[in-house]
C-alpha positions as CSV (number, residue, x, y, z in Angstrom):
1,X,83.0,176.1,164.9
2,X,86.6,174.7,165.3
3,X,87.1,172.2,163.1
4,X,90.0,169.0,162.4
5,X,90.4,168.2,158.5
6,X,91.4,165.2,156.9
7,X,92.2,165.6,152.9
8,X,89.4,163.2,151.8
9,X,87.3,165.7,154.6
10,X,88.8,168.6,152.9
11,X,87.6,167.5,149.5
12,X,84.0,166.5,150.6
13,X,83.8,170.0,152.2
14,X,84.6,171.6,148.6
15,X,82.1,169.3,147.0
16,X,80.1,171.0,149.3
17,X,80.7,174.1,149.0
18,X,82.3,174.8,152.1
19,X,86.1,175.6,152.4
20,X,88.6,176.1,155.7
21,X,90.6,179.1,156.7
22,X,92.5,179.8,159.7
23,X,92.3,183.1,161.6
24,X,95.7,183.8,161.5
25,X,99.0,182.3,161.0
26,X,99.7,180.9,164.4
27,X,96.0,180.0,165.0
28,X,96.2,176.1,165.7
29,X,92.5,176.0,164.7
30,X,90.5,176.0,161.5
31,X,87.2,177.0,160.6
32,X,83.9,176.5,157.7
33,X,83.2,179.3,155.3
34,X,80.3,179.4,152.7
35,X,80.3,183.4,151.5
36,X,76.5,184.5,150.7
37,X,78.2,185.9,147.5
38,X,80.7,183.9,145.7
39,X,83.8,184.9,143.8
40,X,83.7,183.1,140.7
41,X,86.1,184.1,137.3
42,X,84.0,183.3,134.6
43,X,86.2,181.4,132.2
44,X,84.8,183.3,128.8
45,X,85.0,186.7,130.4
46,X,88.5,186.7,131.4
47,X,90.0,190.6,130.7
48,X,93.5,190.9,129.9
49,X,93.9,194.9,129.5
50,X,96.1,196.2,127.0
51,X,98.7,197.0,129.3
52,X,98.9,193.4,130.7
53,X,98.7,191.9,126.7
54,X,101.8,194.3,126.4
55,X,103.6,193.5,129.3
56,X,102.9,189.0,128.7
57,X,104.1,190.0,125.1
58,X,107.3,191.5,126.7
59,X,107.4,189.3,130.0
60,X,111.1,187.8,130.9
61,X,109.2,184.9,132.9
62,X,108.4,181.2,132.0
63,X,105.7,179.6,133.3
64,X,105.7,175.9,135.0
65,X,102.9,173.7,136.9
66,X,103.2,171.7,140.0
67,X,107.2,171.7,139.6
68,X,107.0,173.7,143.5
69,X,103.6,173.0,145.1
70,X,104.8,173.7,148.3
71,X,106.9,177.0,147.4
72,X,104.0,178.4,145.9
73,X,101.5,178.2,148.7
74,X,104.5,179.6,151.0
75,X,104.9,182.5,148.7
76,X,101.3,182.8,149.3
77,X,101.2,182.8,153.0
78,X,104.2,185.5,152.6
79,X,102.6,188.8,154.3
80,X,101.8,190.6,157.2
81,X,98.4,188.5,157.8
82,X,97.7,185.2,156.2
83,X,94.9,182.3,156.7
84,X,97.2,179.6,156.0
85,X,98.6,178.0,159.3
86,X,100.5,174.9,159.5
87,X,97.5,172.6,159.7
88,X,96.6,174.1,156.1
89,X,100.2,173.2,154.2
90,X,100.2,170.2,155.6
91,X,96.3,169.4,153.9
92,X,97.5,171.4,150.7
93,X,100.7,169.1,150.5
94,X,98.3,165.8,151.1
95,X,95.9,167.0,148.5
96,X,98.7,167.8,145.9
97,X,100.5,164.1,146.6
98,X,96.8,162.8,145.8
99,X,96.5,164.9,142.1
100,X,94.2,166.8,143.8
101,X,95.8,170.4,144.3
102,X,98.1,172.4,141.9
103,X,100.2,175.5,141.1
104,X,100.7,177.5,138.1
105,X,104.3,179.3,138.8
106,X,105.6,182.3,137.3
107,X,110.0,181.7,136.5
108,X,112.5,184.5,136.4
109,X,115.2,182.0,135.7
110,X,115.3,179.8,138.8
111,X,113.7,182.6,140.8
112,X,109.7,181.4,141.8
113,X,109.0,185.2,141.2
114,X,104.6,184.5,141.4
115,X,102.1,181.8,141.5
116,X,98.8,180.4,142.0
117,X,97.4,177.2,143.6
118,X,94.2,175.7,144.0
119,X,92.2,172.4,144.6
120,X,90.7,170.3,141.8
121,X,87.3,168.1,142.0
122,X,85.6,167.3,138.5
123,X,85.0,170.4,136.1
124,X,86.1,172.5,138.8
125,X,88.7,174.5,140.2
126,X,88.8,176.0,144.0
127,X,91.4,179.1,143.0
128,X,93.2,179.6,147.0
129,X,95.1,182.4,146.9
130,X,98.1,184.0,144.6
131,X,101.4,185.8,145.1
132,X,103.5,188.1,143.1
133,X,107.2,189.4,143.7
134,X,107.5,191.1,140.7
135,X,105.1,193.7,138.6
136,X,102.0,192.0,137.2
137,X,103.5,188.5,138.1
138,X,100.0,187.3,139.9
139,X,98.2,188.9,136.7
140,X,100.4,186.6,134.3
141,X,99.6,183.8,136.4
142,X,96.1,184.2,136.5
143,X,95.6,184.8,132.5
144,X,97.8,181.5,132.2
145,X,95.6,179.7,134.7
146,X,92.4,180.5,133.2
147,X,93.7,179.2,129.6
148,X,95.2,176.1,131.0
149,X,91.1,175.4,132.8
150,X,89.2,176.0,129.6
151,X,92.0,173.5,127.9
152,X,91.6,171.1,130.4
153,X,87.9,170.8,130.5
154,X,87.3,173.0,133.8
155,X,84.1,175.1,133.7
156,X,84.2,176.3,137.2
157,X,86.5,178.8,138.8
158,X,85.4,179.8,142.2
159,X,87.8,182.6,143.5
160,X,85.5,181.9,146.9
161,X,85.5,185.9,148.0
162,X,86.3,188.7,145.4
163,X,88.8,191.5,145.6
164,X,89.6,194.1,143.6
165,X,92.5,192.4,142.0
166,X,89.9,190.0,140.5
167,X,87.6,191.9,139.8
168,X,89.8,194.4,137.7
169,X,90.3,190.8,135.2
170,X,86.6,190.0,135.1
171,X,85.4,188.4,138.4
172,X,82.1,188.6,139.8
173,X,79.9,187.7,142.8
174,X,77.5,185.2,142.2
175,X,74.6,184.0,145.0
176,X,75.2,181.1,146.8
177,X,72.4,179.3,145.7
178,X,73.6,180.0,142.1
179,X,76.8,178.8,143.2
180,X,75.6,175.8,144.4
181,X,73.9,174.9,141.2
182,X,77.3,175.8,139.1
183,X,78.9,173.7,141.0
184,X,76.5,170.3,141.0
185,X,77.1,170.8,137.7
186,X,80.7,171.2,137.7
187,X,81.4,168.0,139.9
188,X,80.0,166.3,137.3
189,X,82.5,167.2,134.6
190,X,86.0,165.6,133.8
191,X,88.5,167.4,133.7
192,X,92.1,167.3,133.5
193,X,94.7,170.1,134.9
194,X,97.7,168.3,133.9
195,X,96.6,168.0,130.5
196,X,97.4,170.8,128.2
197,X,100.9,171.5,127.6
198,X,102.0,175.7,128.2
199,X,100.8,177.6,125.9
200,X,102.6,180.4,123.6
201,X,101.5,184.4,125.0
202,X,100.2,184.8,121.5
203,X,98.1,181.6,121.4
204,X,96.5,183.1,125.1
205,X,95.5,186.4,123.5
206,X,94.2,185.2,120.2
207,X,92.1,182.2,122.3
208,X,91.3,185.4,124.7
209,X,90.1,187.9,121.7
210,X,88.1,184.7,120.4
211,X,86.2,183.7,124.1
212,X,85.9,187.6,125.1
């Protein structure tokens, strides 16, 4: 069913459960999705393979929140088919004026080289989508996200479907009606994402090797 979003719409919908995607780029309407298995990154189980420890060890980027909201979810909506239309920036860009949508960015210099964003309601966090222009750039966000959510208080990460990508550094399917509970119990937990300050690579790793 076609549906009209407001932001404080959008966020009751998440509270839900239930989240909006477009069909395609130019589609001018938006529609409800509740998966019957849910992507969720458990935030103890994250795995950083050695080759990725190696490469955030060696990495030339610096990593920055919510200094280019709107560049991120762009970078996101950068490919051949995407199910972010104009209705959806303009709700992501309402939701991130509120404090209630963010983006962990990846740096090369002053090159936005990769990035995540998501929506934020209690304990938990509503991961949209990711980009990467350089090798391992979506990864280095990702590791960096899920350290800056178990910081911050967050005890939900729902991935809402799950691809390979994720599941490669630890995500799994849960049932929607486990979903549902995780997340009762999430909305009930305070949490900040603008809390912790960036971390160190090493201080991710040994806080990985410690939760792991």
């Amino acid at each position: 069913m076609a549906v009209k979003l407001s932001p404080d719409l959008l966020i009751s919908a998440y509270a839900q459960g239930i989240f909006p995607m477009a069909a395609a780029r130019d589609a001018t309407e938006l529609h409800w999705f509740e998966p019957r298995l849910r992507g969720i990154i458990p935030l103890n189980n994250l795995h950083i393979s050695r080759s990725l420890a190696r490469e955030m060890r060696q990495m030339p980027y610096t990593i920055r929140t919510d200094t280019a909201f709107r560049a991120v979810v762009e970078g996101c909506a950068e490919r051949d088919e995407t199910w972010i239309n104009d209705a959806l920036f303009e709700l992501y860009d309402a939701l991130h004026a509120m404090g209630a949508a963010h983006a962990l960015e990846v740096w090369e210099g002053e090159t936005l080289v990769g990035g995540i964003f998501g929506v934020t309601l209690g304990g938990a966090f509503f991961g949209e989508s990711m980009f990467s222009r350089r090798r391992s750039a979506s990864k280095i966000a990702l590791a960096y996200t899920v350290d800056r959510l178990l910081r911050a208080g967050f005890v939900l990460f729902d991935t809402q479907y799950l691809t390979p990508h994720l599941k490669s550094m630890g995500g799994v399917e849960i049932p929607r009606a486990i979903y549902r509970q995780r997340l009762a119990e999430a909305l009930a937990v305070t949490a900040d994402f603008t809390a912790p300050e960036i971390p160190d690579v090493q201080s991710i790793l040994q806080r990985r090797t410690q939760t792991s």
